[in-house]
Structures are given as C-alpha cells and as structure tokens.
Residue, then its C-alpha position, 0 to 999 in steps of 0.5 A: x537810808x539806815x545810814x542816814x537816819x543814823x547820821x540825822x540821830x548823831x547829830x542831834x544827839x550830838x548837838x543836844x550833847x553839846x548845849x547840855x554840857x558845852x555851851x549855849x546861846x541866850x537872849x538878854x531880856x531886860x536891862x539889868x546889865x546895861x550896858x554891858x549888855x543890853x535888853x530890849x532898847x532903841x539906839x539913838x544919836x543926839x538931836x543937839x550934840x549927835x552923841x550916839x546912846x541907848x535907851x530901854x524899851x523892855x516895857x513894849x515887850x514884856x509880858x503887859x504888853x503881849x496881854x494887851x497885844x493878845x487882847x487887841x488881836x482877839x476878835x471875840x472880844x468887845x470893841x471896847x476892850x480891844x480899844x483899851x488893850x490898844x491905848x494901854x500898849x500905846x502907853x508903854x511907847x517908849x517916846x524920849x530920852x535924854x542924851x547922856x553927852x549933853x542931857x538934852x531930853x530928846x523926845x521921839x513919838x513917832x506919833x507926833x515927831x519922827x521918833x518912827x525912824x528909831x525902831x525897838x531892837x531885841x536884846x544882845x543874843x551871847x554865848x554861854x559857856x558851862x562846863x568852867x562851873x563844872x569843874x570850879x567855881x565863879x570867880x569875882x566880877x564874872x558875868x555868870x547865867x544862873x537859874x533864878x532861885x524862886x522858880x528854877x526854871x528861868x534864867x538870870x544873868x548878873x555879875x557875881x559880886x559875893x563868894x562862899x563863907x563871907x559877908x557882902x557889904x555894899x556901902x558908897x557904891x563899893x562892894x566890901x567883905x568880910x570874912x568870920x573874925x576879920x576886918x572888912x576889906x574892898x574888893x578890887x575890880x581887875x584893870x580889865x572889868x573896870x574897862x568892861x565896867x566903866x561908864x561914859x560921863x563927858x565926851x569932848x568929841x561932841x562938844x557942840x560950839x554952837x550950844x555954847x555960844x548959846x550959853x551952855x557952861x563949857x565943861x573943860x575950862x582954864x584954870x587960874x594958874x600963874x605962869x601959864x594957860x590953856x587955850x581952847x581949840x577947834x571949837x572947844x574940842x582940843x586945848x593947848x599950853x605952851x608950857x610957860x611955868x604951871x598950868x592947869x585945865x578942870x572939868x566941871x559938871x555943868x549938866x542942864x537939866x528939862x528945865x533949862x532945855x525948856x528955856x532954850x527950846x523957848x528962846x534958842x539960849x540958855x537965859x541964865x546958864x550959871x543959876x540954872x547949870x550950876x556945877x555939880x558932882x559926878x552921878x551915877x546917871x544911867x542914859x539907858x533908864x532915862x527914857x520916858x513913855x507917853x504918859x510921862x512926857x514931862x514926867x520925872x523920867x525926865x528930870x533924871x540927872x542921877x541921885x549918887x555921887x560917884x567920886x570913882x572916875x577914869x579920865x582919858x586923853x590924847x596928848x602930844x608933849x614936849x619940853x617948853x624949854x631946855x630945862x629936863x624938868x617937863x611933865x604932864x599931869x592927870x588929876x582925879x579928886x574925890x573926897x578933896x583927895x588929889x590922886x596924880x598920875x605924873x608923866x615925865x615928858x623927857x624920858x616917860x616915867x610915870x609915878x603917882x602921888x596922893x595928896x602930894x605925897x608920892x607913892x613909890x610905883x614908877x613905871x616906863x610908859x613909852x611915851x615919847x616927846x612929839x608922839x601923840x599918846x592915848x593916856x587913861x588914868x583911873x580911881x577905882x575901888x582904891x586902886x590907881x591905874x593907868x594905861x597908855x596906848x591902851x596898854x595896861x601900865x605895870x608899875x613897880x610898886x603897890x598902886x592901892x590905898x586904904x578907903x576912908x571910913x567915911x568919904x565927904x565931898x568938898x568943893x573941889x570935887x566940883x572940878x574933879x578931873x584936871x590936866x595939868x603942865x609943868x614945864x611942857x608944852x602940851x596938846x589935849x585931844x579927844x577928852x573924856x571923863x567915864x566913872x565906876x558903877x555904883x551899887x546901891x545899897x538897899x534890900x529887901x526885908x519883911x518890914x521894908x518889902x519895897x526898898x527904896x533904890x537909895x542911899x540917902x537916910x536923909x532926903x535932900x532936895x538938888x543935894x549934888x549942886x549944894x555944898x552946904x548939905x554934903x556933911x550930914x547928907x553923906x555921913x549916913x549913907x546907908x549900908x547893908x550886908x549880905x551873909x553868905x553859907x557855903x556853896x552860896x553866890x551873890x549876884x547884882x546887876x552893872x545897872x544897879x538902880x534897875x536890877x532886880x538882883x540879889x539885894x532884892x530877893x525873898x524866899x516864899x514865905x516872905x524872908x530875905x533870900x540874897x543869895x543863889x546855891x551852887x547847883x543852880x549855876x548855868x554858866x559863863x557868858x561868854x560873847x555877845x555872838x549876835x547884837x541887833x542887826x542894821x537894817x542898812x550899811x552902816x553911815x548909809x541909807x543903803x537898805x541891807x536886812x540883817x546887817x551885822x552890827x560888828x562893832x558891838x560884837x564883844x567877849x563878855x568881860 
C-alpha cells in the first residue's frame, strides 16, 4: 500500500514538475492569430465554388453569452428576462460568411436554412514548450504565450514582432525598426514564417465554369502579346501556350461584392459584371472575420471586401515546359507587381537556372532549380517584406547572390497593379495547372493613446469611399498612410496578432492609469508554442457520412511556425 501511495505521489509530482517547467497544453480562445491558429469557428465549404474556409463564432462563447445562457438557465428568474437572455444569445448566432475563393456571402441560419449542418468547434488545443525562455530569449516571428500584462493572470498568445532596446515601426502593413542612432530597417520574415504566414487569395481549383458563363469576370485571362497566346482548359482551371514567340497570362481581382450576389441570386447571372466587378487591388480581407450575426444579415459584415492594399504576394503553380523549337533560348516566367514594380522570377526551360530581375534589370542570384523539361513542377515565387523567394517542388531555392531590396519610402500603386501576378512564355511551351495567388499579412498600424482611446483599425488619414477599384485617388490616398512607432526598454517584447484587424495586441494596450502600455516584460513570458496537438474533431470519416465521435481532424494537426 505504502508503495503505491509512493508511486500515486511521484506521479503527480512529476507531472506538476513537468507542466511548471516543461511544457504545457492551452486552448485558443479567440481568433487573434487566425489562421494560423484558430479560436472558436465554423468550418465551411462554399455553396457556389465548394472552396472549404473558416469563420469565427468566438461571440457563442464568450463571456455574454455564458451570462445570457446562465440567466436562461436560472429558474428563479421571471419568464421575461429569461426570454430576453434567449433572444440576446439568439443574436450572437453566427449565420453567414463570405467565401474567401469567390466572395459569395453564404448565409447558414440554422433557423431558417440548414446552416444546422455547420456546428461551432472550440479553438486549436497546442502544446507549449517553456523551458527555450528559460535559457534565452524569443526570437523574431515566434508565436510566444505570455501572461497578459494588465492582470498576469490570463494567458495571450501572439507573434512576437519587437525585441529589446528598439523601436517598432509599422507602416504600409511591414513591420520596421530602428535602433538608438540608426536608420530604419524592414525585418524579413524567414522563407519559413512566410509559408506559415501567407494567406490564400485566388484558388484556381475552385474556378466554377458555370458562375462564368453566368458573368463572372474570369481571374486568369490572356493578355495581348504578339506571337503568341494562352488558351484556356478544363473549364478554366489549367491554361496552355504553344510557345510561339512572347506570351503572357495575368490575374485581375475581379471580386463581387453582396450586391452583385444580390443581382444573381435575382436573375441567375451576373447583370453587369464589368461595372459592378471591376478589377481591384489585392486586399487584406480576412474570410475568418467576415461572418455575420442575425442582426446583421444585410449588414457591413457583409460588405467585407478588405480595406488595405497588400502588394506582398506569393503566386504558385504547377507547370510542365519545354522548349517550342530547336532554339536554347526557352523560359518561363513569374511576374509579381507591386507599386508598378516588376519583380521576375526567370526559369531557364533547358537547363533549370533561375535568376531574378527587377524592373528588367537583373539582379545577380542564380540558382540550379532541377526543374527539368516535360516533368511537371510545383513552382512558388514570392515579394515579401523586400525579400524574392522561390521555391520548387516545395523546396526552398538558394541562390547565390543577395535576393533582397530596399523599399521605397513611399509605395504608390499604378494600374498595373490591377493585373499583379502573370506567367509569362518565351520561346517554351508550357502548361499552367493548380494556380494560386496568396499574400502577406498586413499589420495595421494604429494605437492606442489617451486623446485616440479607441483607434480606428485603419491606415487611411484620408477616407475614401471604393478606393482599391479607383485609380485616380490611389496618389493622395497612399501618400499619408499613417505610421506608428513603439519604443521598446530592455527586457521588453512587442506582441501582435497574424489577424492584425481583429487582435487585441500590443498596438492597443494601456497601463491602469490610462497610458499607452505596447509592450510585455520579460518574466512575464510563458513559453513557445509549439504544436497544435489537437484541432476540433470530426464527427464522422471524413468525405462520408460515416458517423464517427472524435475523429482526428489529422490534417490540421501542424508545428507552429
């Protein structure tokens, strides 16, 4: 008996041990850091283009709501009240959203459609590990738990973005610093923070021929380019060149907004697709905030098309090339624009060099890719933070030679921006499959003050009314974005959110006495995280209707980058 009591005490010392000093398990509450983690949410797939995406429920579970289900559950209290707790916690029924892939605003009340077959899952539960604080400090772009400084006692998890002894800069959606004496500089996310990071625009797998023959602007579209052309296959899904001389293939941002949707839903097609979807620039719109409640169902949820311009993109592909004639000279090109910029990504179809050029200049960094004529490759370049990437066959590309660039101090969009990715043929043959266009997250650079308490979750110093489909205001409009700048002491942390419109982070703190407080001390760091161990479960086998309780949702099941 003695022994096992013994053992029974070990044990928990033991594991008490291991959860004080080790690591230790947490639940994701809310969406600050969707999507790379993800709060309370439904898991959708789109009625129109079947694009699977996800949106926040964090107000069925949040603290109004358990009042209201309290006092719903409280028999001592008067039929009326109870039935007002009811309607209240009716009202916060998450009963829309709008599909990331084709912007259709899908509604889902389970009261009136069968949005019942979308239940409410809890947050991703990860694994934190906190002994690497122990020992040393975080480094750039981890995702760190921390306890939140204005009570110590509840937990935070963000991305750090600011270390010691600098000042944090946010401006046009970068993150910049500076040290006591020295210029500012942009920080660089690793390639691998940027794969973590990036954000999905344009699927081309979900292209839907049915919505186009109905109207809806194509994304992907030949351009004008003598010699040559690109023709469109497999319902607008895969696109081909013959090689014959220069050709070129852009994306435009052709998104319908409710309105549009409105007009289809009206009169199955879309009345007058190149004035009500005009091509616009790439957003930072979040699918994850863009549901809406039953008191909104018309509302400006869902209106969301994103209010800042993000010229950061990564364009992805599968292509299978080969040189159109006997000539050596065959390439493919990927095109990224931003700011009227060209930044090319050259692939040499013969041999499989890659180099990179700006504005037609080359660069100097050439790399050996392995792609290898009449293979099929998965290719993804990106313009990130100053940085040009590439990787191939999901393999990071080392080039020799430096891939960055200085930024502007002031980056203007022109109307080429309005066709910002493209894939480009000279002299190959080439076949484009799986095509898809992601961005950077944008961080918005407002905080908290005394005289602005409640900032607004915007760049613009001036308010401009549809300003991404309207080329004529882009010049004053982002010539004064704002930016905004967070000192930091010794033993100081910034922390902000990869949902950067809806994260209660750093930029928006205060001390008790009402003073701006950006900034978490070191002893009150927790730990890494460091895997999402546990992410909702399926109810079922998945692609069945096989019932099946706590099925592992393994594919989500992922180190925290």
């Amino acid at each position: 008996m003695r022994e096992t009591v013994e053992s029974v005490v070990i044990a928990f010392i033991l594991a008490f041990l291991f959860r004080a000093f080790e690591a230790e398990a947490f639940v994701i509450p809310t969406g600050s850091m969707a999507p790379t983690l993800m709060g309370v949410h439904k898991d959708l797939e789109c009625a129109k283009c079947g694009c699977p995406f996800r949106i926040s429920a964090s107000e069925e579970e949040d603290e109004y709501a358990e009042t209201f289900r309290a006092l719903m559950a409280d028999g001592r209290r008067d039929p009326d009240t109870r039935r007002r707790a009811a309607n209240d916690l009716a009202a916060r029924d998450v009963v829309g959203g709008i599909c990331p892939n084709c912007r259709y605003p899908m509604p889902m009340d389970p009261q009136t459609d069968d949005g019942g077959k979308y239940p409410t899952y809890k947050g991703d539960r990860i694994l934190v590990a906190k002994f690497p604080y122990d020992f040393s400090d975080p480094d750039r772009w981890d995702v760190v738990v921390f306890k939140y400084p204005q009570t110590a006692n509840e937990n935070y998890i963000k991305r750090c973005i600011g270390l010691p002894s600098e000042t944090v800069i946010i401006h046009g959606g970068n993150i910049y610093t500076r040290k006591e004496g020295q210029d500012r500089t942009i920080e660089r996310k690793p390639a691998d923070k940027v794969q973590a990071i990036m954000q999905e625009v344009y699927n081309d797998d979900y292209t839907q021929p049915s919505l186009i023959a109905a109207g809806l602007p194509p994304r992907w579209q030949p351009l004008d380019a003598a010699g040559g052309g690109w023709q469109t296959l497999e319902g607008a899904r895969s696109y081909k060149t013959d090689g014959k001389g220069e050709s070129w293939l852009g994306y435009q941002h052709r998104v319908p907004g409710y309105s549009a949707w409105q007009q289809f839903n009206k009169a199955g097609r879309f009345a007058a697709p190149d004035e009500e979807i005009p091509p616009r620039l790439v957003s930072d719109f979040y699918a994850y905030n863009a549901g809406w409640h039953r008191n909104f169902r018309t509302g400006p949820e869902a209106e969301a098309q994103g209010l800042h311009w993000v010229g950061d993109l990564i364009l992805e592909c599968d292509v299978t090339c080969e040189p159109a004639g006997s000539g050596a000279d065959a390439e493919v090109v990927l095109r990224l624009i931003k700011g009227g910029r060209t930044f090319d990504c050259r692939l040499d179809v013969v041999n499989g060099k890659a180099s990179l050029a700006i504005d037609g200049n080359d660069l100097g960094a050439t790399a050996d890719t392995g792609l290898r004529p009449g293979k099929r490759h998965t290719v993804s370049f990106a313009n990130v933070d100053c940085n040009l990437l590439l990787w191939v066959d999901g393999t990071l590309v080392e080039f020799a030679g430096s891939t960055n660039y200085e930024p502007l101090e002031v980056e203007i969009p022109t109307t080429d921006d309005l066709t910002p990715a493209r894939i480009g043929s000279r002299g190959a043959a080439v076949t484009a499959e799986h095509v898809r266009l992601l961005r950077d997250v944008y961080y918005i650079a407002c905080q908290y003050t005394p005289e602005r308490p409640v900032p607004a979750m915007s760049d613009y110093e001036i308010n401009v009314p549809g300003l991404l489909a309207n080329p004529r205001d882009w010049p004053r409009a982002f010539a004064a974005l704002r930016t905004v700048e967070f000192p930091l002491a010794a033993d100081e942390f910034m922390m902000l959110g990869d949902n950067s419109p809806r994260s209660a982070d750093s930029r928006l703190w205060k001390s008790p006495d009402g003073q701006a407080e950006h900034f978490v001390k070191r002893d009150l760091l927790v730990g890494k995280a460091v895997f999402v161990y546990w992410p909702h479960s399926w109810d079922r086998i998945p692609g069945t209707r096989i019932p099946f309780p706590f099925f592992p949702n393994i594919a989500r099941m992922k180190f925290v980058r």
